[in-house]
C-alpha positions as CSV (number, residue, x, y, z in Angstrom):
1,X,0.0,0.0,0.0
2,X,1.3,3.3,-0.7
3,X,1.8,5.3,2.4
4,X,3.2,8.8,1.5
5,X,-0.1,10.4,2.3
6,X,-0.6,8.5,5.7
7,X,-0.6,12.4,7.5
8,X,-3.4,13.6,5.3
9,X,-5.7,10.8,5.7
10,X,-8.6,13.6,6.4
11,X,-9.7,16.3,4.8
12,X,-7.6,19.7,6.4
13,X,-10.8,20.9,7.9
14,X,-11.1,17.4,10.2
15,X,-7.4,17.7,10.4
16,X,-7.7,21.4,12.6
17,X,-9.8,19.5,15.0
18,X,-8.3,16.6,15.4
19,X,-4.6,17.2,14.1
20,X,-3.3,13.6,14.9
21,X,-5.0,10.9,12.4
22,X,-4.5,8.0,14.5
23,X,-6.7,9.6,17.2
24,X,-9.4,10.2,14.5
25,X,-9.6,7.0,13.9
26,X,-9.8,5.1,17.6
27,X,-12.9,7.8,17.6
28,X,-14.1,6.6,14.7
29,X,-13.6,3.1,16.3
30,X,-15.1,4.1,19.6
31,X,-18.2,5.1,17.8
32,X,-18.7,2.3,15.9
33,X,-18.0,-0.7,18.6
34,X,-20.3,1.6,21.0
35,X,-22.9,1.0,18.7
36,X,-22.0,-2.4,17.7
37,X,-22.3,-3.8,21.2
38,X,-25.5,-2.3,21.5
39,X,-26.6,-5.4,19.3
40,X,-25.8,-7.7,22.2
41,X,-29.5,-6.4,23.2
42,X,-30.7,-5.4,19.9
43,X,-29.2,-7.0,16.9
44,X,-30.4,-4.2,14.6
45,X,-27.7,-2.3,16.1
46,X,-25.1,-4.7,14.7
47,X,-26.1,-3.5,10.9
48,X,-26.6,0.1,12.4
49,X,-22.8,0.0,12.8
50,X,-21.9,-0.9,9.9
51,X,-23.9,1.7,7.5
52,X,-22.2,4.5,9.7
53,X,-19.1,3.5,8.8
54,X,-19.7,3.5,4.7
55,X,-19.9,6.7,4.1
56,X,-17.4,7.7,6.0
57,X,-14.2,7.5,3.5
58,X,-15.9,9.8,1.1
59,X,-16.8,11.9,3.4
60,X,-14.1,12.5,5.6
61,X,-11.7,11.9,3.0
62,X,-10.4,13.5,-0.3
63,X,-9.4,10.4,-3.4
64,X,-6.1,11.0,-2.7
65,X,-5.9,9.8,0.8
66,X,-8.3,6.8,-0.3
67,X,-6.3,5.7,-3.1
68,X,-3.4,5.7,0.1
69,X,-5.4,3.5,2.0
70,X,-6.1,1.1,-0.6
71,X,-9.1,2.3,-2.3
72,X,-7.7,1.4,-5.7
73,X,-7.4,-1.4,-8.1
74,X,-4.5,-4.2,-6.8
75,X,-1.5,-4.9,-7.9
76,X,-2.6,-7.3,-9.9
77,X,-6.1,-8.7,-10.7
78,X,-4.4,-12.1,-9.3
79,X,-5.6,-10.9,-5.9
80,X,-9.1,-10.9,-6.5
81,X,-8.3,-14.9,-6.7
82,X,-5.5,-15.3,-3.9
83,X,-7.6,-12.9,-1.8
84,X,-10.9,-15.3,-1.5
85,X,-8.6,-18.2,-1.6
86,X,-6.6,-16.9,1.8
87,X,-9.6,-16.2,3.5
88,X,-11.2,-19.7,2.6
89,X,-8.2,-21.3,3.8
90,X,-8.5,-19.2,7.3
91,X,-11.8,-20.2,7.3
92,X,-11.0,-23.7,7.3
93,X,-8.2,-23.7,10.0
94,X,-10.7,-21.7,12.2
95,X,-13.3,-24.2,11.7
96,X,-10.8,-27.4,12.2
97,X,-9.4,-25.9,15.5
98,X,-12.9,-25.0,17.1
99,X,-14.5,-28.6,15.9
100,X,-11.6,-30.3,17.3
101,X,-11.4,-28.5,20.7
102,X,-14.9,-28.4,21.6
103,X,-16.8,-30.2,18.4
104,X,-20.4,-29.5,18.0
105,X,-21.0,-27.9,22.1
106,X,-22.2,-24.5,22.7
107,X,-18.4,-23.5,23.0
108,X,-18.5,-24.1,19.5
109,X,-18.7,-20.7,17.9
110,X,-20.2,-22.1,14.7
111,X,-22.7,-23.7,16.6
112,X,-23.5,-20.5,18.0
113,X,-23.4,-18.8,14.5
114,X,-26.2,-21.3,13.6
115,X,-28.2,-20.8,16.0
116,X,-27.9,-17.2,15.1
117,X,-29.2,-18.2,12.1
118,X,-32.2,-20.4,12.7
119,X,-33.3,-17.3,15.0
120,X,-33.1,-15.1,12.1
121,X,-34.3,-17.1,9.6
122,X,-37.6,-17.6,11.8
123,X,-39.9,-15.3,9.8
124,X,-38.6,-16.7,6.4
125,X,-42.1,-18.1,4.6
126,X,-43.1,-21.5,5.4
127,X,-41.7,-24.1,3.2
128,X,-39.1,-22.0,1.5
129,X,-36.6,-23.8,0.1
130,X,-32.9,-24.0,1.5
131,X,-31.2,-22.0,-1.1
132,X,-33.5,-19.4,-0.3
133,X,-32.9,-19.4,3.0
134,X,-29.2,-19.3,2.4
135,X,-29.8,-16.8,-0.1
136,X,-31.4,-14.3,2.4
137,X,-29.1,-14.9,5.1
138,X,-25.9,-14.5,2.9
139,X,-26.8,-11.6,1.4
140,X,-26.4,-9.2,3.9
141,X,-23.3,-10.9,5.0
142,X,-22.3,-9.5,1.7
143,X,-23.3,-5.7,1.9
144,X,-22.7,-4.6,5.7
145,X,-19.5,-6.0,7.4
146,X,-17.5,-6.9,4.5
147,X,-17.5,-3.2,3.5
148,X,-17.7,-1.4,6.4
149,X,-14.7,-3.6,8.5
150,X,-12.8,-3.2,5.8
151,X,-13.1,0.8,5.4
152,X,-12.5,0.6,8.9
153,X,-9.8,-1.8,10.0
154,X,-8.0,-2.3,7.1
155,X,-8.7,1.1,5.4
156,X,-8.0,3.7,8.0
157,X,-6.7,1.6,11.3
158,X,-3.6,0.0,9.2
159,X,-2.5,3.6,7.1
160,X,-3.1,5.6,10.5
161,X,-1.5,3.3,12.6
162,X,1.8,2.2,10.3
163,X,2.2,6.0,10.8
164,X,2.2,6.0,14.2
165,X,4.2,2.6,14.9
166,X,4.4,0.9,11.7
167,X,2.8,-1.7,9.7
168,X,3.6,-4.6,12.1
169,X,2.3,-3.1,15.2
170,X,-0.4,-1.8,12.8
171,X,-1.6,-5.2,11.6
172,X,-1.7,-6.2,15.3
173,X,-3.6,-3.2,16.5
174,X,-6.4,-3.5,13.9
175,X,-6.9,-7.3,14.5
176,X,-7.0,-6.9,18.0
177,X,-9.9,-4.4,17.6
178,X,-11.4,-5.9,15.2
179,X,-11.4,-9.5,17.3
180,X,-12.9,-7.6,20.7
181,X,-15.2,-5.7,18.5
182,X,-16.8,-9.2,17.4
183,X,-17.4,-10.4,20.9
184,X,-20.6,-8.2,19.9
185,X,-21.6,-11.5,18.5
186,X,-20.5,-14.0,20.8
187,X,-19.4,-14.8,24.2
188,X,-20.9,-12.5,26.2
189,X,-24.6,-13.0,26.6
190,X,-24.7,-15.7,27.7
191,X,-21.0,-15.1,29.2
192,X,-19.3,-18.3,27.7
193,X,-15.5,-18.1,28.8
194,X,-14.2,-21.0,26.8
195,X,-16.1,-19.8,23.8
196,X,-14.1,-16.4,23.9
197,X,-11.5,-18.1,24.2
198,X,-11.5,-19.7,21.3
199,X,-13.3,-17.0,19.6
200,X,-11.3,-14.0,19.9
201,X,-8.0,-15.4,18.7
202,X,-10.2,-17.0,15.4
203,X,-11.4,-13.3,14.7
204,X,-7.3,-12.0,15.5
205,X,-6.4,-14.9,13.3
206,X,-9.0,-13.9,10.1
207,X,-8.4,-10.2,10.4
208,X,-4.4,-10.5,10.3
209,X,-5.3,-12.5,7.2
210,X,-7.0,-10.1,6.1
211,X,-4.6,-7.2,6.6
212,X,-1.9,-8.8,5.0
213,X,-4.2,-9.6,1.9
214,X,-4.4,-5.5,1.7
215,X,-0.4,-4.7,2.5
216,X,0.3,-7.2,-0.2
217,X,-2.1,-6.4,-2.8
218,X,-2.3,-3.0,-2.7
219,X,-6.1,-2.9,-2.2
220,X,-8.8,-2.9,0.3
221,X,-11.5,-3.6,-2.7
222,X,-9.7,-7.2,-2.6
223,X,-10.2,-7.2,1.1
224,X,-13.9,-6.7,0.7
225,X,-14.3,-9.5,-1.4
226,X,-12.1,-12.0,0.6
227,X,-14.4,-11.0,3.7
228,X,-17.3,-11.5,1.6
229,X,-16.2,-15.3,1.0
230,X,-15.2,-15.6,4.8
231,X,-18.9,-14.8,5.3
232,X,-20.2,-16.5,2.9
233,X,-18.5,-19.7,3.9
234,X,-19.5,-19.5,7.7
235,X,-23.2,-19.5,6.7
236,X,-22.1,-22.3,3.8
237,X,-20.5,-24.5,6.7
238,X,-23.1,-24.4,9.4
239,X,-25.5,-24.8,6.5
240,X,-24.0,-28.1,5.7
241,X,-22.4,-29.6,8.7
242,X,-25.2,-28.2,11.2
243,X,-28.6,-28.0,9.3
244,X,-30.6,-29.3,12.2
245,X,-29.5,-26.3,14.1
246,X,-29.6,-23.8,11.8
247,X,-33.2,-25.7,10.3
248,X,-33.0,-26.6,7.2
């Protein structure tokens, strides 16, 4: 990623208030996961969340500090193959480790995804069929976090904070927040111990993946679509190994 702009991330009127751009940005954080963990009591503030967040590069920044933070073509088209493919493969060693610690228990934080699921797929029409109701599910799993995260975490958190400390420490910082951040989903109600356990360092795991799919290709549009397939394949997994859960 090019970072010669990485002082000018916002526009210069943001940049008067707030003159640092790495503080900017844990605001920006602060915001969202305030929000975000509001959906441990309503889960329409998970989505909430994330449409704050889209607009956000456009209008807090000019094209020249987006094309710094990725918001450009990659490298090479290759990574809009090797990016989907890296996130699969996460997917799967996420999955192994959880299935082979705590196999199908509530620990399990697939098991939890699908019974996340089967709750929202509760007011699906009678007798739909299962591609629809993998269809409906997956779709937003396509539009809101995939886009928004990526603005976020891999957008803003890794230019700002490779500024600040550099692009190790900055790959660490914005999978860290990006792993608590999730505990939004699971872990905490009910408070499940061995589930975060297990849970957090899966999210850390994904989003360093995730992060060094953007250093090396250059792009955080490859980003989104590798989180799109991360997403996609959760609700694909629990779809197949778990149907009875999920209710299909």
């Amino acid at each position: 990623m090019d970072r010669s702009s990485q002082n000018e991330l916002f526009r210069p009127v943001l940049r008067k208030i707030v003159p640092v751009a790495w503080l900017m940005i844990v605001g920006i954080f602060l915001i969202h996961a305030l929000i975000r963990f509001g959906g441990i009591w309503n889960v329409l503030f998970i989505p909430l969340s994330m449409i704050i967040l889209w607009p956000i590069p456009w209008l807090f920044s000019n094209r020249q500090a987006r094309i710094s933070m990725g918001f450009k073509a990659p490298v090479s088209q290759i990574w809009f193959l090797i990016g989907p493919l890296c996130a699969s493969a996460s997917l799967a060693v996420c999955t192994g480790v959880v299935w082979l610690i705590f196999g199908n228990s509530a620990n399990n934080w697939m098991v939890q995804h699908a019974l996340y699921l089967n709750e929202a797929l509760s007011q699906a029409p009678l007798n739909s069929s299962t591609f629809y109701r993998f269809a409906i599910i997956s779709i937003p799993a396509l539009i809101f976090s995939p886009l928004a995260e990526e603005f976020l975490y891999r957008g803003y958190m890794i230019s700002g904070f490779t500024q600040k400390w550099g692009i190790r420490s900055a790959l660490c910082i914005q999978a860290l927040a990006f792993a608590l951040v999730h505990l939004a989903h699971y872990g905490l109600n009910p408070f499940q111990p061995l589930l975060i356990a297990i849970w957090v360092p899966s999210m850390f795991f994904v989003a360093m993946v995730l992060g060094w799919i953007v250093v090396k290709s250059g792009s955080v549009w490859v980003a989104v679509l590798s989180h799109g397939f991360f997403n996609i394949g959760m609700n694909g997994v629990v779809f197949l190994f778990l149907p009875d859960i999920v209710g299909v």
